[in-house]
PDBQT receptor file of N, H, CA, C and O in Angstrom, charges set to zero:
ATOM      1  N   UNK A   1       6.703   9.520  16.852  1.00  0.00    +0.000 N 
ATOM      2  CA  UNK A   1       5.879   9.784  18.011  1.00  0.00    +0.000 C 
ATOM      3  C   UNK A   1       6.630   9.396  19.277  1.00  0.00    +0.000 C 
ATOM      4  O   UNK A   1       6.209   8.396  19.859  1.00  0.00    +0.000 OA
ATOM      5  N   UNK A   2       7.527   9.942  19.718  1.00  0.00    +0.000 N 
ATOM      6  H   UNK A   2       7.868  10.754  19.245  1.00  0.00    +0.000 HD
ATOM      7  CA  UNK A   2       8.172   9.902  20.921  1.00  0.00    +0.000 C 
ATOM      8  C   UNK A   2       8.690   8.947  20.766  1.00  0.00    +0.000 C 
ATOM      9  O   UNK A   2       8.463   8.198  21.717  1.00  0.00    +0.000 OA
ATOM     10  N   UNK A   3       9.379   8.467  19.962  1.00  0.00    +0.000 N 
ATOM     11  H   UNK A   3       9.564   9.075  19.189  1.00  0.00    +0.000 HD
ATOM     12  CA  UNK A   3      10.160   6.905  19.906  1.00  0.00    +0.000 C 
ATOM     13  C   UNK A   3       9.304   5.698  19.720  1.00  0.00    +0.000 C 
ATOM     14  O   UNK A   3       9.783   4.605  19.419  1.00  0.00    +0.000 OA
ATOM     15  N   UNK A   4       7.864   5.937  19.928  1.00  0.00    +0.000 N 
ATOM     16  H   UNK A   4       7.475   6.825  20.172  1.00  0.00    +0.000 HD
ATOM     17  CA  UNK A   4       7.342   4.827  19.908  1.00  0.00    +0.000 C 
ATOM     18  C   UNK A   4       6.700   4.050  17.999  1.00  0.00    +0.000 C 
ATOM     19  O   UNK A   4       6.597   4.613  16.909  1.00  0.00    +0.000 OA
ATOM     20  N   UNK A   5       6.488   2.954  18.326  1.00  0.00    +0.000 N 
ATOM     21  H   UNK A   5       6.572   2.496  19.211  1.00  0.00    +0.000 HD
ATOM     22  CA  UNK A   5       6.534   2.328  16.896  1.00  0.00    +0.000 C 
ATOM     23  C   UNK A   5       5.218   2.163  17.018  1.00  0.00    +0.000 C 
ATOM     24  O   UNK A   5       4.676   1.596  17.966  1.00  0.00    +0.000 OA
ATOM     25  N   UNK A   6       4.438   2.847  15.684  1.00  0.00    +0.000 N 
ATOM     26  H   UNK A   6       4.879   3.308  14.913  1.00  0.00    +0.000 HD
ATOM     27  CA  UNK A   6       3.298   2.657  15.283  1.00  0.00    +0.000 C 
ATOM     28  C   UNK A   6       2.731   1.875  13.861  1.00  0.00    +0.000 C 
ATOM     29  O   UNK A   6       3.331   1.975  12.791  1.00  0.00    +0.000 OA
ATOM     30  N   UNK A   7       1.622   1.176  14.015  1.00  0.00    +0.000 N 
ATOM     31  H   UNK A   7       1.134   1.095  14.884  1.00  0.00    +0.000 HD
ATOM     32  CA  UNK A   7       1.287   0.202  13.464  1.00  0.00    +0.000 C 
ATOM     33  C   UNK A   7      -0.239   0.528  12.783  1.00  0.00    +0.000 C 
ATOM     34  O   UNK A   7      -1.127   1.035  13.469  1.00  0.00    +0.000 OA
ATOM     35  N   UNK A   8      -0.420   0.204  11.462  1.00  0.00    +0.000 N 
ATOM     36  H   UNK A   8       0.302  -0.207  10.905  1.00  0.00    +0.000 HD
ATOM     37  CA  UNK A   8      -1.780   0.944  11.208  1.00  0.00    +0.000 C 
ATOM     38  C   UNK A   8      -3.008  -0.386  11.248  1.00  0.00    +0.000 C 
ATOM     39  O   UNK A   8      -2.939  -1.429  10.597  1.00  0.00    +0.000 OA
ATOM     40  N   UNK A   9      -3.624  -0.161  11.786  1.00  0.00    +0.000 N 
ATOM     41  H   UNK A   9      -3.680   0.686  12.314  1.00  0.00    +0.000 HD
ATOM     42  CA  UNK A   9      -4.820  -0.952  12.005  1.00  0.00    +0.000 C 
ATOM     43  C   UNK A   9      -5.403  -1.673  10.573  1.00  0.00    +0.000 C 
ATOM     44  O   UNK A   9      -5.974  -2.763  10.544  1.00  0.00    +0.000 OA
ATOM     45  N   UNK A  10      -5.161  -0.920   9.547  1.00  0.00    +0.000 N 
ATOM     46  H   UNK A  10      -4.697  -0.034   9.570  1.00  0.00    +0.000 HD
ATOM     47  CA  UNK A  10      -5.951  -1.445   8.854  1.00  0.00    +0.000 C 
ATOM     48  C   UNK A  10      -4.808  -2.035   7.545  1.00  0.00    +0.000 C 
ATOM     49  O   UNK A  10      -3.699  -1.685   7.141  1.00  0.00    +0.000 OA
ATOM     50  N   UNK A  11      -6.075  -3.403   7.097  1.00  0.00    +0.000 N 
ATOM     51  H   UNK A  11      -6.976  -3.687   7.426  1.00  0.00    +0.000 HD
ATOM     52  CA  UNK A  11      -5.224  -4.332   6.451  1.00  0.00    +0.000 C 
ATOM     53  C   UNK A  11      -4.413  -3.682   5.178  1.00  0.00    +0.000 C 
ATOM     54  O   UNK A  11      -3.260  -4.020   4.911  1.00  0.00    +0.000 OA
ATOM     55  N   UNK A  12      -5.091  -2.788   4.485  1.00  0.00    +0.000 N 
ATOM     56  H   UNK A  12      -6.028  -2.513   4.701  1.00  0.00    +0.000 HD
ATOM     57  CA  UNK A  12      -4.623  -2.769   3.143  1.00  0.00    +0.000 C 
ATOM     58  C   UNK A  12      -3.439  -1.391   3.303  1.00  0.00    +0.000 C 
ATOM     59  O   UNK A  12      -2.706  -0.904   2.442  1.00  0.00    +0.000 OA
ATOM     60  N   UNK A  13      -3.586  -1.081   4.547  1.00  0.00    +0.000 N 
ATOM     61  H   UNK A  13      -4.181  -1.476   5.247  1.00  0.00    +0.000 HD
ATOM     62  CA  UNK A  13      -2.090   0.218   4.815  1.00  0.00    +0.000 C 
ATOM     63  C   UNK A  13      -1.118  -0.808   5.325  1.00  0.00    +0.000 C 
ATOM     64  O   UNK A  13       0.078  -0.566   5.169  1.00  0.00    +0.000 OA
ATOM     65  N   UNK A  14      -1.562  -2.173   6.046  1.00  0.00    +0.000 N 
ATOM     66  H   UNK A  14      -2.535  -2.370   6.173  1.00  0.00    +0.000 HD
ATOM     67  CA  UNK A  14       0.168  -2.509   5.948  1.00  0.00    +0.000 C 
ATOM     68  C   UNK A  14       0.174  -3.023   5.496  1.00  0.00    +0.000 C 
ATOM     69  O   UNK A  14       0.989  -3.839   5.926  1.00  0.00    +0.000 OA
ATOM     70  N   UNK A  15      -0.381  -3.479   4.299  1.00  0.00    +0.000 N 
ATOM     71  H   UNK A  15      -1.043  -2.817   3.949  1.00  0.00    +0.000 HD
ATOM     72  CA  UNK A  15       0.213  -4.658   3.020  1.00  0.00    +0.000 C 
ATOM     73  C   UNK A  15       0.798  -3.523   2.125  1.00  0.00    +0.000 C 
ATOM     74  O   UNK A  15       1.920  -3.648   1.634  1.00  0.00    +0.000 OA
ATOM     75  N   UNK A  16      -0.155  -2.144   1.864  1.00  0.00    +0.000 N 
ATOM     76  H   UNK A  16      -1.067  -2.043   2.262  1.00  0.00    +0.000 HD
ATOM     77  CA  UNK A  16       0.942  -1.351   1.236  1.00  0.00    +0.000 C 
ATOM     78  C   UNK A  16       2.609  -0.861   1.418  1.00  0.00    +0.000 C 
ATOM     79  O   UNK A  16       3.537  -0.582   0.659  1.00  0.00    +0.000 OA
ATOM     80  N   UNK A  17       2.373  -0.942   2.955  1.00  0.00    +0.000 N 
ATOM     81  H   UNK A  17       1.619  -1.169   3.571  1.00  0.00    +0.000 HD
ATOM     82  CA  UNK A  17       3.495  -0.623   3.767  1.00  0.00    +0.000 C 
ATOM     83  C   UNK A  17       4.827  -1.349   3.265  1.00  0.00    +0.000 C 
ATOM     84  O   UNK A  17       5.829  -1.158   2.576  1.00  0.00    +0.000 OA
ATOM     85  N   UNK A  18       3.970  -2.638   4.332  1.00  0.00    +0.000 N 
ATOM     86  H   UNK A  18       3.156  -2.794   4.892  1.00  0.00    +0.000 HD
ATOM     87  CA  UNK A  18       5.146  -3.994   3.297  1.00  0.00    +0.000 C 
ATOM     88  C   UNK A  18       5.501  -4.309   2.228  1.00  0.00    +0.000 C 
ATOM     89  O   UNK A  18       6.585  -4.874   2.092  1.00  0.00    +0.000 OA
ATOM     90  N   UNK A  19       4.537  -3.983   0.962  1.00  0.00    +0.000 N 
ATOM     91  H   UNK A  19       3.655  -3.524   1.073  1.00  0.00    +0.000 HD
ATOM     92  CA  UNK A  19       5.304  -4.033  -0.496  1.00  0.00    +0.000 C 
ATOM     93  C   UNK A  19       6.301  -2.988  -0.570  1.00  0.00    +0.000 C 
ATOM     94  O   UNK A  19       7.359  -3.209  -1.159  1.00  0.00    +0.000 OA
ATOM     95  N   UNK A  20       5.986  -1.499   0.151  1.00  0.00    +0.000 N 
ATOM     96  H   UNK A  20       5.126  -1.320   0.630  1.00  0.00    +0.000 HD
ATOM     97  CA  UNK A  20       6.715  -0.408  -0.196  1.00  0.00    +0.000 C 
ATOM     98  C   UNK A  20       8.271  -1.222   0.126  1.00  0.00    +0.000 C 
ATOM     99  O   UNK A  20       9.104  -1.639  -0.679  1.00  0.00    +0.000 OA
ATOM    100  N   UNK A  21       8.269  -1.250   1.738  1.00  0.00    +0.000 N 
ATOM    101  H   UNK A  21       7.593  -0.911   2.393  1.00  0.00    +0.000 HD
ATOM    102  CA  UNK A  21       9.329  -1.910   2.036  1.00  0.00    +0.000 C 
ATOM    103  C   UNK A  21      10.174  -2.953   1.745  1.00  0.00    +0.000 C 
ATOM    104  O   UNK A  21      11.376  -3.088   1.971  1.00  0.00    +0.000 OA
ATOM    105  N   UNK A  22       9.166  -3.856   1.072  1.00  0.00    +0.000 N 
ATOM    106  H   UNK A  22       8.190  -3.746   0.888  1.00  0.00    +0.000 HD
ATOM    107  CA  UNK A  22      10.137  -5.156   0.254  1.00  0.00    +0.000 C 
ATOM    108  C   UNK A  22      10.871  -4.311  -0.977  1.00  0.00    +0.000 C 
ATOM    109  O   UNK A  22      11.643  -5.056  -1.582  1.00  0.00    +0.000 OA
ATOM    110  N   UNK A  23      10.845  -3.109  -1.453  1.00  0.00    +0.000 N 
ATOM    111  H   UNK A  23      10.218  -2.505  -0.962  1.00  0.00    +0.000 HD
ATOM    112  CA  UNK A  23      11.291  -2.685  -2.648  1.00  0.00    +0.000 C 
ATOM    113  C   UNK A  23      11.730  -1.194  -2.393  1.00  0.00    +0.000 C 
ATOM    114  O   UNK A  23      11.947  -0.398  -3.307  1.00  0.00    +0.000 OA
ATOM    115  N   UNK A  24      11.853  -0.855  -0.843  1.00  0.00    +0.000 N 
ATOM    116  H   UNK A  24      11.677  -1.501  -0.101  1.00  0.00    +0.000 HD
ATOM    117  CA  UNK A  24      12.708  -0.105  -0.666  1.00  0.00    +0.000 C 
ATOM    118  C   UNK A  24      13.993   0.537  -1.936  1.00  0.00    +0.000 C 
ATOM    119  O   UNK A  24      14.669  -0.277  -2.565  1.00  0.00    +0.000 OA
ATOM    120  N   UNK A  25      14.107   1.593  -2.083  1.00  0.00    +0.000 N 
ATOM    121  H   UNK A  25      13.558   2.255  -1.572  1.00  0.00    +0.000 HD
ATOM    122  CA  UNK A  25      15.057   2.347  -3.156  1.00  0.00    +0.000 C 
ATOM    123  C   UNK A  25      14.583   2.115  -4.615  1.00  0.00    +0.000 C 
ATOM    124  O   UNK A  25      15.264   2.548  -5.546  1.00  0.00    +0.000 OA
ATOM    125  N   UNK A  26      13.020   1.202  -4.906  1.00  0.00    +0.000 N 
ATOM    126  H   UNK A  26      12.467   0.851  -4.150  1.00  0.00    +0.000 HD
ATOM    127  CA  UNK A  26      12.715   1.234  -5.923  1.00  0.00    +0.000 C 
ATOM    128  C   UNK A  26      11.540   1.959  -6.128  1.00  0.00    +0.000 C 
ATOM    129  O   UNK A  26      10.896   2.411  -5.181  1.00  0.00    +0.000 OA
ATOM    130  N   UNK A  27      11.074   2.167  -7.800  1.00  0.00    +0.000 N 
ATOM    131  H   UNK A  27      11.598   1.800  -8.569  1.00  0.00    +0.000 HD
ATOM    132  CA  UNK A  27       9.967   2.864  -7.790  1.00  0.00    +0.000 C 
ATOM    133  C   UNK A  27       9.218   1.574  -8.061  1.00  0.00    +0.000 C 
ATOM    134  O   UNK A  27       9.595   0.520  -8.574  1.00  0.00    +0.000 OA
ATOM    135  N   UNK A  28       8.071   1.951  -7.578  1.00  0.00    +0.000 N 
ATOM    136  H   UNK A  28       7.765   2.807  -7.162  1.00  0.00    +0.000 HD
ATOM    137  CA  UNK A  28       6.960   0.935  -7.696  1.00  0.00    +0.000 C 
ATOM    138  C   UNK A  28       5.503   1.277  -8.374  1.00  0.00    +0.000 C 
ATOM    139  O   UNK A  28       4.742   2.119  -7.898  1.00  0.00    +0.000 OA
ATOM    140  N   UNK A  29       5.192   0.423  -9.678  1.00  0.00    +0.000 N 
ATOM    141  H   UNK A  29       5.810  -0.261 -10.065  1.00  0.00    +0.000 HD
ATOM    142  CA  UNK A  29       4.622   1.425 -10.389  1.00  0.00    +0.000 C 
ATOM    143  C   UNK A  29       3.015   1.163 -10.029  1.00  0.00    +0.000 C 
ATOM    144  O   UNK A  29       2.664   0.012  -9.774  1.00  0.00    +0.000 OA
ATOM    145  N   UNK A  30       2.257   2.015 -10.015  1.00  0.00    +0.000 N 
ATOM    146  H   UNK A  30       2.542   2.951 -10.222  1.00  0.00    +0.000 HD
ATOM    147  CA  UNK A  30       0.959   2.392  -9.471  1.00  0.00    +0.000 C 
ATOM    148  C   UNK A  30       0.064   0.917 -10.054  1.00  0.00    +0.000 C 
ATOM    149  O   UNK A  30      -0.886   0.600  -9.339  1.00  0.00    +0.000 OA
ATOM    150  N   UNK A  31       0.279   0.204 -11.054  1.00  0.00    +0.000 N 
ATOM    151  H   UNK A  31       1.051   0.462 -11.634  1.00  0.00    +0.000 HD
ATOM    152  CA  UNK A  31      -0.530  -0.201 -11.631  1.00  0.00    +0.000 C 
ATOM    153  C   UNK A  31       0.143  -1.927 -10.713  1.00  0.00    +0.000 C 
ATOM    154  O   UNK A  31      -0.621  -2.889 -10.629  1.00  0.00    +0.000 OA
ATOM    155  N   UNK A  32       1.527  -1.992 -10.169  1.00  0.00    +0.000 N 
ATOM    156  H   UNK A  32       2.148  -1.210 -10.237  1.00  0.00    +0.000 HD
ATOM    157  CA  UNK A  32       1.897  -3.464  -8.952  1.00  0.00    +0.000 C 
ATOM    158  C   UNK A  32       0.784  -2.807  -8.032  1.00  0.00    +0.000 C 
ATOM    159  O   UNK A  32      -0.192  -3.546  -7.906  1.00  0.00    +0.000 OA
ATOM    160  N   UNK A  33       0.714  -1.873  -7.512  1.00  0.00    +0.000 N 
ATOM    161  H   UNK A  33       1.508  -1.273  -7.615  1.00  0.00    +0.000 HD
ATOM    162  CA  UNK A  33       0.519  -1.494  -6.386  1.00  0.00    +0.000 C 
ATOM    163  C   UNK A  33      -0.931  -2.033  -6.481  1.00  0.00    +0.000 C 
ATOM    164  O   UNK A  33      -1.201  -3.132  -5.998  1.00  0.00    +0.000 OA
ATOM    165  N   UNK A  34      -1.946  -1.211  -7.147  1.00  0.00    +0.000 N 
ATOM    166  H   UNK A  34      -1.728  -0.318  -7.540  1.00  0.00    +0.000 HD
ATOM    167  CA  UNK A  34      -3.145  -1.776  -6.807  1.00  0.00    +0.000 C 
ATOM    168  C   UNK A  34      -3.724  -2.952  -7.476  1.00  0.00    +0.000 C 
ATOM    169  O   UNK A  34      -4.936  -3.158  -7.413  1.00  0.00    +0.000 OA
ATOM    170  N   UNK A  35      -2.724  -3.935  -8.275  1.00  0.00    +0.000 N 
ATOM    171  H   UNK A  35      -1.739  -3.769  -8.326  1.00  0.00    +0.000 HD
ATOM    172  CA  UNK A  35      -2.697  -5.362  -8.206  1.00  0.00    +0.000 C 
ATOM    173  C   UNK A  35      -2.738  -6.271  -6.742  1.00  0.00    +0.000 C 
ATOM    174  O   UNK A  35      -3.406  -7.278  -6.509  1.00  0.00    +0.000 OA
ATOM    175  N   UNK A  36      -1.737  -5.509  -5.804  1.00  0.00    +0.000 N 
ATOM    176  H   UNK A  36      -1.195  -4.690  -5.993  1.00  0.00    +0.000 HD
ATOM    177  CA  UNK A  36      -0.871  -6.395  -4.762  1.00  0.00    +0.000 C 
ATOM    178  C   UNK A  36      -2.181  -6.283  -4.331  1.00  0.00    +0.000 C 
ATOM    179  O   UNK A  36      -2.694  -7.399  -4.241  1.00  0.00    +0.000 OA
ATOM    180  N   UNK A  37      -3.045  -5.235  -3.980  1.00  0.00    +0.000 N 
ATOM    181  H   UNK A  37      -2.628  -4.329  -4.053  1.00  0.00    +0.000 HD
ATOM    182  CA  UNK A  37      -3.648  -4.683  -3.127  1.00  0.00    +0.000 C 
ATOM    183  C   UNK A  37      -5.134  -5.296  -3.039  1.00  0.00    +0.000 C 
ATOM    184  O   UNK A  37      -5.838  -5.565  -2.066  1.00  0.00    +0.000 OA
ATOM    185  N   UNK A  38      -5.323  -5.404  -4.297  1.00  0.00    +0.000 N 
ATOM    186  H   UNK A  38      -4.751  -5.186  -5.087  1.00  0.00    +0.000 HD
ATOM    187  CA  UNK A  38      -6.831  -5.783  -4.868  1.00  0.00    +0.000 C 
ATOM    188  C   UNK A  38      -6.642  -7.401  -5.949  1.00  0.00    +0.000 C 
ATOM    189  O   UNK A  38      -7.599  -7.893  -6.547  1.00  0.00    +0.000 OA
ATOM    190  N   UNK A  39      -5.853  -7.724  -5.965  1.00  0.00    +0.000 N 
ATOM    191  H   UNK A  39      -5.076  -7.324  -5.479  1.00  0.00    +0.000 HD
ATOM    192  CA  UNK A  39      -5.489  -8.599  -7.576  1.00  0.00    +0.000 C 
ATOM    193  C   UNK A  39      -6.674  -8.360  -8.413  1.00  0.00    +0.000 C 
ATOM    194  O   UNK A  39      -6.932  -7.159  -8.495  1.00  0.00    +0.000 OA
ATOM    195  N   UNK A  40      -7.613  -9.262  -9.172  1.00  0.00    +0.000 N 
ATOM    196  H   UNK A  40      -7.403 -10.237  -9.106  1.00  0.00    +0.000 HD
ATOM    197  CA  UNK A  40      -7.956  -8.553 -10.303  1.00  0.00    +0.000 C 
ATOM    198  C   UNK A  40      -9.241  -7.979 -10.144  1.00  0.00    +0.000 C 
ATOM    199  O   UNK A  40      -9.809  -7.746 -11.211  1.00  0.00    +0.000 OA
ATOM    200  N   UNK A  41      -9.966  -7.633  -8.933  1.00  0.00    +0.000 N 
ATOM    201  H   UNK A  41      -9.504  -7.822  -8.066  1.00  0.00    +0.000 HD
ATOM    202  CA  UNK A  41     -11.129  -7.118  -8.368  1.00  0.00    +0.000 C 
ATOM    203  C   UNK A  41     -10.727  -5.246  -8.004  1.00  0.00    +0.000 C 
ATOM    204  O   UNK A  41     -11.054  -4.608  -7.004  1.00  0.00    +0.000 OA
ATOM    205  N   UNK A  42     -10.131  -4.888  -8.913  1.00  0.00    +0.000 N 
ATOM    206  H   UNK A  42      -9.865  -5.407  -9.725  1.00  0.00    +0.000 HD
ATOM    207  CA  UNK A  42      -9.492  -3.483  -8.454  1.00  0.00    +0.000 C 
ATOM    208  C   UNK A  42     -11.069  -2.359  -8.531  1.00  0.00    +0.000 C 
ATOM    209  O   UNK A  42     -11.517  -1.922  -9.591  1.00  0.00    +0.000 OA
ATOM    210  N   UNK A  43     -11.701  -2.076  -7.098  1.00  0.00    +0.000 N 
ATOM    211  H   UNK A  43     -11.337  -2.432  -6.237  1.00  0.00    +0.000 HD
ATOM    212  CA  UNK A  43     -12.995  -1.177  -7.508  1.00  0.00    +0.000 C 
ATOM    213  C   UNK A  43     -12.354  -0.518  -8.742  1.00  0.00    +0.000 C 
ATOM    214  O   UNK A  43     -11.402  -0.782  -9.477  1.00  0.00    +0.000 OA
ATOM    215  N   UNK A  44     -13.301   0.476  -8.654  1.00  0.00    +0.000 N 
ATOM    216  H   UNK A  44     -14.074   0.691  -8.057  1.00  0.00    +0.000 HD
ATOM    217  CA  UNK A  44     -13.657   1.637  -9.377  1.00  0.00    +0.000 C 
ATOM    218  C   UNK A  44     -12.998   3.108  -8.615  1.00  0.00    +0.000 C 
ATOM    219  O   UNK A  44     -12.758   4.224  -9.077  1.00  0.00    +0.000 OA
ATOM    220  N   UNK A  45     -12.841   2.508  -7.222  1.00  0.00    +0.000 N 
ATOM    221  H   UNK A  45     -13.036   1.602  -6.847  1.00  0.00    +0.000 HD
ATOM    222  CA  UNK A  45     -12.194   3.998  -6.488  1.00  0.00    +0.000 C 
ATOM    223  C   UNK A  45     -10.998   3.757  -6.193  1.00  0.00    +0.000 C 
ATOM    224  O   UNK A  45     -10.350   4.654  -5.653  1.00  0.00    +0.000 OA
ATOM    225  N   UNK A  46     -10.277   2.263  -6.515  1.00  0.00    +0.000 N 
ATOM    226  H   UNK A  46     -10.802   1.534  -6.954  1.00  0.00    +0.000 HD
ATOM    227  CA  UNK A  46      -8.922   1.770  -6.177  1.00  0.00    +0.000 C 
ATOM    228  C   UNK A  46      -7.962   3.248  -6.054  1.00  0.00    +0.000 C 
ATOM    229  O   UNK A  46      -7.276   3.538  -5.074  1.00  0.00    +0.000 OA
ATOM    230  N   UNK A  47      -8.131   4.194  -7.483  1.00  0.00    +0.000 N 
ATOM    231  H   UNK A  47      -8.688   3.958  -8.279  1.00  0.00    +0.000 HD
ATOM    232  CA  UNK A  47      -6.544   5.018  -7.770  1.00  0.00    +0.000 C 
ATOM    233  C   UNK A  47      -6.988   5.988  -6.856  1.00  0.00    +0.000 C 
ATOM    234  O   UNK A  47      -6.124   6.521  -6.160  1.00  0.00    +0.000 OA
ATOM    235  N   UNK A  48      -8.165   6.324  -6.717  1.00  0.00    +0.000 N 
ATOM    236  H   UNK A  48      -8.867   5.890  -7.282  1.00  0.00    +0.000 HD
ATOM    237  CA  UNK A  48      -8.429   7.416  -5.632  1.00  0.00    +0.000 C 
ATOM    238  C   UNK A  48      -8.009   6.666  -4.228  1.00  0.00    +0.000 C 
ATOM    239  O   UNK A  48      -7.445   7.409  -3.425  1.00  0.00    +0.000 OA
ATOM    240  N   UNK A  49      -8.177   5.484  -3.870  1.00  0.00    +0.000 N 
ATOM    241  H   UNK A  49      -8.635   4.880  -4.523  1.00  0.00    +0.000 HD
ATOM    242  CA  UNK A  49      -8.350   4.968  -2.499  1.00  0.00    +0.000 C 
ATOM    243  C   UNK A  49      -6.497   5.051  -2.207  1.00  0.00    +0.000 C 
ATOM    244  O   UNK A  49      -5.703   5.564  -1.419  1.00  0.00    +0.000 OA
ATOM    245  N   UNK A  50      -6.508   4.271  -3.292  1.00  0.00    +0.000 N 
ATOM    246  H   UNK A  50      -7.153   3.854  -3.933  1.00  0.00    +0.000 HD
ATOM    247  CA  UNK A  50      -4.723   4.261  -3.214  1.00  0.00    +0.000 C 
ATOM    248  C   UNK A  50      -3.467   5.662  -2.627  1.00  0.00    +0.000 C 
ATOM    249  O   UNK A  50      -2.542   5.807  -1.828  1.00  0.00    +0.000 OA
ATOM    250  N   UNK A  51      -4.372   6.573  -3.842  1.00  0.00    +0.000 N 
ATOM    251  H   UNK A  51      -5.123   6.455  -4.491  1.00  0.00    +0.000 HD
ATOM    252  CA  UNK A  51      -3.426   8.111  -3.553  1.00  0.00    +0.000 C 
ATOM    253  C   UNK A  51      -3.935   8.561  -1.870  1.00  0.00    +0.000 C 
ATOM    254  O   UNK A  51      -3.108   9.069  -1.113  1.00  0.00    +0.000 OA
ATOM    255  N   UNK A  52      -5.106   8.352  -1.507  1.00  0.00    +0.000 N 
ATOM    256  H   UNK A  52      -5.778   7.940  -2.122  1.00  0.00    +0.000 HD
ATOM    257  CA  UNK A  52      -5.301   8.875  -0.333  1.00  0.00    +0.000 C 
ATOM    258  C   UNK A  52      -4.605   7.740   0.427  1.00  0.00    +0.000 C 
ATOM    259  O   UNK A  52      -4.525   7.778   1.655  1.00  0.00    +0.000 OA
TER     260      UNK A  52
């Protein structure tokens, strides 16, 4: 966006953000992801919430 650095408001897009980035060039498998995200309270819409 025109050079400028954008930041997402909401908590659980930059904690995704930041795991992505701590593991940069790796794959990260769906099932860390909505651990990091939720630990063991993962709803029921986690894999849907996640992919969107």
């Amino acid at each position: 966006m025109n050079g400028r650095s954008i930041v997402p408001t909401a908590g659980k897009q930059r904690q995704l953000l930041t795991l992505l980035a701590l593991r940069c060039g790796r794959v990260v498998p769906i099932a860390t992801l909505m651990e990091e995200l939720w630990g063991d309270s993962i709803p029921r819409s986690g894999l849907t919430t996640l992919q969107t």
